[in-house]
Structures are given as C-alpha cells and as structure tokens.
C-alpha positions as a Markdown table, in Angstrom:
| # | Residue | x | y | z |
|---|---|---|---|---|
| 1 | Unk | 77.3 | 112.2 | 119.9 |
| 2 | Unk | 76.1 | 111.3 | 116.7 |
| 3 | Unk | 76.4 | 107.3 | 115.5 |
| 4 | Unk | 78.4 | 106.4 | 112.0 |
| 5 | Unk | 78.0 | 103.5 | 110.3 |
| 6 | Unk | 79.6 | 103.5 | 106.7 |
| 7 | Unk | 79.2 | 101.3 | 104.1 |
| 8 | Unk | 80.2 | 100.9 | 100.1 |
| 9 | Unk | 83.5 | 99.8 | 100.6 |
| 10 | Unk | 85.4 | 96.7 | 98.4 |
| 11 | Unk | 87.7 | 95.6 | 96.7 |
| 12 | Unk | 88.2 | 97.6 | 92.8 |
| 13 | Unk | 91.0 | 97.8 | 90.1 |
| 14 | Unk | 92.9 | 100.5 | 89.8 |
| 15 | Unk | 91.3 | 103.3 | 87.4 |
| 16 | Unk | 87.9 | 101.8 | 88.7 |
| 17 | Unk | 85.3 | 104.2 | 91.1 |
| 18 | Unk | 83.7 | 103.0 | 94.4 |
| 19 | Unk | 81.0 | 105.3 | 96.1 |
| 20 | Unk | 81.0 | 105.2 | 100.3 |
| 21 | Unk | 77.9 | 105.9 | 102.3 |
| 22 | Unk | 78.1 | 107.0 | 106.3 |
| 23 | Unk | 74.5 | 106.6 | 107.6 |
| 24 | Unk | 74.2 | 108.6 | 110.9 |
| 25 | Unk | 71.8 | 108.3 | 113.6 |
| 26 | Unk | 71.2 | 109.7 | 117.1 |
| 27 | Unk | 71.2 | 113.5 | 117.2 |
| 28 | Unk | 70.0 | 116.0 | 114.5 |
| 29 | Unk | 72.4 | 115.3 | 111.5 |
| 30 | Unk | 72.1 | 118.4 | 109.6 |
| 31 | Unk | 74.2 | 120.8 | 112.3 |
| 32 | Unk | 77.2 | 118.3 | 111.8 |
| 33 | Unk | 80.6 | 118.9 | 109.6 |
| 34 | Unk | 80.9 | 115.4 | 108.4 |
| 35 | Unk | 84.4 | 114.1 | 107.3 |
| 36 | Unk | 86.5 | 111.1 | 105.5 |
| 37 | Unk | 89.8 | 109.9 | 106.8 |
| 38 | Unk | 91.6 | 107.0 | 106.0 |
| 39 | Unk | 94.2 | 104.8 | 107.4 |
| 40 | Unk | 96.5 | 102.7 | 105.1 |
| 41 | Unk | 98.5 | 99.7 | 107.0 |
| 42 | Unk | 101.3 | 101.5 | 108.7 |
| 43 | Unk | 100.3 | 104.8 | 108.6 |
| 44 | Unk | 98.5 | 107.5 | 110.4 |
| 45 | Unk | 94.8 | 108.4 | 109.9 |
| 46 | Unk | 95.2 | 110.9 | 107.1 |
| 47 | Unk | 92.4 | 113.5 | 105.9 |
| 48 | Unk | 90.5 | 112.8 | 103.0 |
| 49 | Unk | 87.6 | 115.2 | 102.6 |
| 50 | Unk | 85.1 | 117.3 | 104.5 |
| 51 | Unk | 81.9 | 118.9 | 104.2 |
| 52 | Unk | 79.9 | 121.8 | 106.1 |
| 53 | Unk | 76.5 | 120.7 | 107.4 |
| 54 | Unk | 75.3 | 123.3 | 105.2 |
| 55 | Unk | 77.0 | 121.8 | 102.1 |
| 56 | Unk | 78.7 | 124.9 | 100.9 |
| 57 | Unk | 81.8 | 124.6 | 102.0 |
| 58 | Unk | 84.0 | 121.3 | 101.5 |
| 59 | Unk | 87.2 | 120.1 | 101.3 |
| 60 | Unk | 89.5 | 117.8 | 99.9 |
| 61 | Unk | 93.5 | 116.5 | 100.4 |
| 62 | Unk | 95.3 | 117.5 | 97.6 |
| 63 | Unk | 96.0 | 113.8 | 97.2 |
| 64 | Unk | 92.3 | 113.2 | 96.1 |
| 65 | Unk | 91.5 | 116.4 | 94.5 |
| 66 | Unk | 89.8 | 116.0 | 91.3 |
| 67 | Unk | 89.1 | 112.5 | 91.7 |
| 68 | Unk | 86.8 | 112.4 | 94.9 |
| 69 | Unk | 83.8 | 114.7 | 95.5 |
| 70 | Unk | 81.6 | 114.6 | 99.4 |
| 71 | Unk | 77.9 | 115.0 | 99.2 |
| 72 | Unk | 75.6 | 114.7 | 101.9 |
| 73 | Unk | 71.7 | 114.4 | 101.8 |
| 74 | Unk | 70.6 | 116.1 | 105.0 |
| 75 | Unk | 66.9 | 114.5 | 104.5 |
| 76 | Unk | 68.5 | 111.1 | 104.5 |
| 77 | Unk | 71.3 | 111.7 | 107.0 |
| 78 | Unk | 73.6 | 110.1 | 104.7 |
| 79 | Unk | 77.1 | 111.7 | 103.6 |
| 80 | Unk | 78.7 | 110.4 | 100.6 |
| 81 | Unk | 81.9 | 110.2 | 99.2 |
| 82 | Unk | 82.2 | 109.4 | 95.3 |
| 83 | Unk | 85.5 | 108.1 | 94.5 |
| 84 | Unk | 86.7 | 108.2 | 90.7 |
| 85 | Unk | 89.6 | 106.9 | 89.0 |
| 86 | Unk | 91.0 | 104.8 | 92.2 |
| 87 | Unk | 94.9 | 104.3 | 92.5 |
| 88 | Unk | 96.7 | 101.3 | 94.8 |
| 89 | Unk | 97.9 | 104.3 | 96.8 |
| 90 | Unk | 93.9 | 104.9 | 97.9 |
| 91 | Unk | 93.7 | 101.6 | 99.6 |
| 92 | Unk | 93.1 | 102.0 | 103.8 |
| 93 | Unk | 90.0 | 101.6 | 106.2 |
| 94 | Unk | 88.0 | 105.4 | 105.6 |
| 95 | Unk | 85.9 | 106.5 | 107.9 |
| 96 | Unk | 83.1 | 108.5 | 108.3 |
| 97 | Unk | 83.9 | 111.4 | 111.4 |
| 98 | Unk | 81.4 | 113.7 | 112.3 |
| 99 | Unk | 81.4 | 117.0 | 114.6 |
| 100 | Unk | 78.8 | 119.4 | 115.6 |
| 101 | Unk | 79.7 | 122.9 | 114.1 |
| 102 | Unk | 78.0 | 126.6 | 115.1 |
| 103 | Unk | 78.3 | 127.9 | 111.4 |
| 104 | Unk | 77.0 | 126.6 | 108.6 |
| 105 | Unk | 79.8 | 126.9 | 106.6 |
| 106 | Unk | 82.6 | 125.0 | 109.1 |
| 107 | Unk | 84.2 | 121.9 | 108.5 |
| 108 | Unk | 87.4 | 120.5 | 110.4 |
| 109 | Unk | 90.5 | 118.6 | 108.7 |
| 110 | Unk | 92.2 | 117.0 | 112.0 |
| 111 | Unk | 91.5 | 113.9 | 113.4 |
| 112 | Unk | 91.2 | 115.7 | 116.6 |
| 113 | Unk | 88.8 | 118.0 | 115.9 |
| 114 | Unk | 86.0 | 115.1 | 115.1 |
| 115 | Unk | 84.2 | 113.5 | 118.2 |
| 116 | Unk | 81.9 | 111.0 | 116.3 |
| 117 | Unk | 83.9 | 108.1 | 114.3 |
| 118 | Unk | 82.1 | 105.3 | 112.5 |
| 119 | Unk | 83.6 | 101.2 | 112.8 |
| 120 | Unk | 85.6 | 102.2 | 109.1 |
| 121 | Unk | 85.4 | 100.6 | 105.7 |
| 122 | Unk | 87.9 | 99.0 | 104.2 |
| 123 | Unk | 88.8 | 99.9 | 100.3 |
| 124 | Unk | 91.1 | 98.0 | 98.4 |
| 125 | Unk | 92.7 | 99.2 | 95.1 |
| 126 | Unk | 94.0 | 96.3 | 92.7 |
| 127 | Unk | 96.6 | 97.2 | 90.4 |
C-alpha cells in the first residue's frame, strides 16, 4: 500500500477557492488511480473526483462539476484537487484514496474500490 497524507485544507467563505494536496509515499506513485472523497457530519463518505495514474482520464460528481478540477504531478507524487467557487454544502473531511490500477486510463468512484486512505482534511465553507 501506498501512504496519503493530505494537506490544504481550512476554513474559506463561500464563493472563495481552496487547493488540497495528497503527498504519497511508499510504493511507485505513478501506477495509482488517485481519488477525493469527502464526508460531511452525518453523512456517508461520498465521491468527489478521480484521476487515472496516467492523467487522461478523470472524473468528477456531478455535485462539483465545473467548480473542482484533479491534477496530479507524477514527478512529485502529489495529486491535487483545485476547488473554485466553494458552497456551505462543500464542507466535510476529504480525503485523498489511492488504488493500484493495470490500465493507464482506470480510475474507481467507490469507496470500496480504494485500499490506500489518507488521515482526511477537514474544509469548511462560511456562508
């Protein structure tokens, strides 16, 4: 398994941006789908967005489209997930999920299918 450790989160008024880094460490970084997921107080761990080690391929929830985009620098080990124009409804603990995939173009959207979690960050939206 790969280790997570995300960082970037905080607290931001609504409208505002926040950008999230999930360092990894531990096993070859660039044959991993990387994934966000988020958990808001009371509710399950939902998914937020996903990326193919190669970077081609991604995904987001249709909650977040438009406003969030998922990087990752394969040279740095780092995925990244820019977050625009923030709502109250963004605020949960996101973490970083990571899984290794065959094809360069995979990624996964359940929680299930991820065997590498980071500790979570949390992000708070103002209104």
């Amino acid at each position: 398994q790969v280790q997570l450790v995300e960082s970037g989160g905080g607290l931001v008024q609504a409208g505002g941006s926040l950008r999230l880094s999930c360092a990894a460490s531990g096993r070859p970084f660039s044959r991993y789908a990387m994934g966000w997921l988020r958990q808001a107080p009371g509710k399950e761990r939902e998914f937020v967005a996903a990326i193919s080690w190669s970077a081609g391929n991604a995904a987001f929830a249709d909650s977040v489209k438009s406003r969030f985009t998922i990087s990752r620098d394969n040279a740095k080990n780092t995925v990244y997930l820019q977050m625009n124009s923030l709502k109250p409804e963004d605020t949960a603990v996101y973490y970083c999920a990571a899984e290794l995939a065959y094809y360069s173009d995979t990624f996964y959207y359940a929680e299930s299918d991820y065997g590498s979690w980071g500790q979570g960050t949390q992000v708070t939206v103002s209104s």
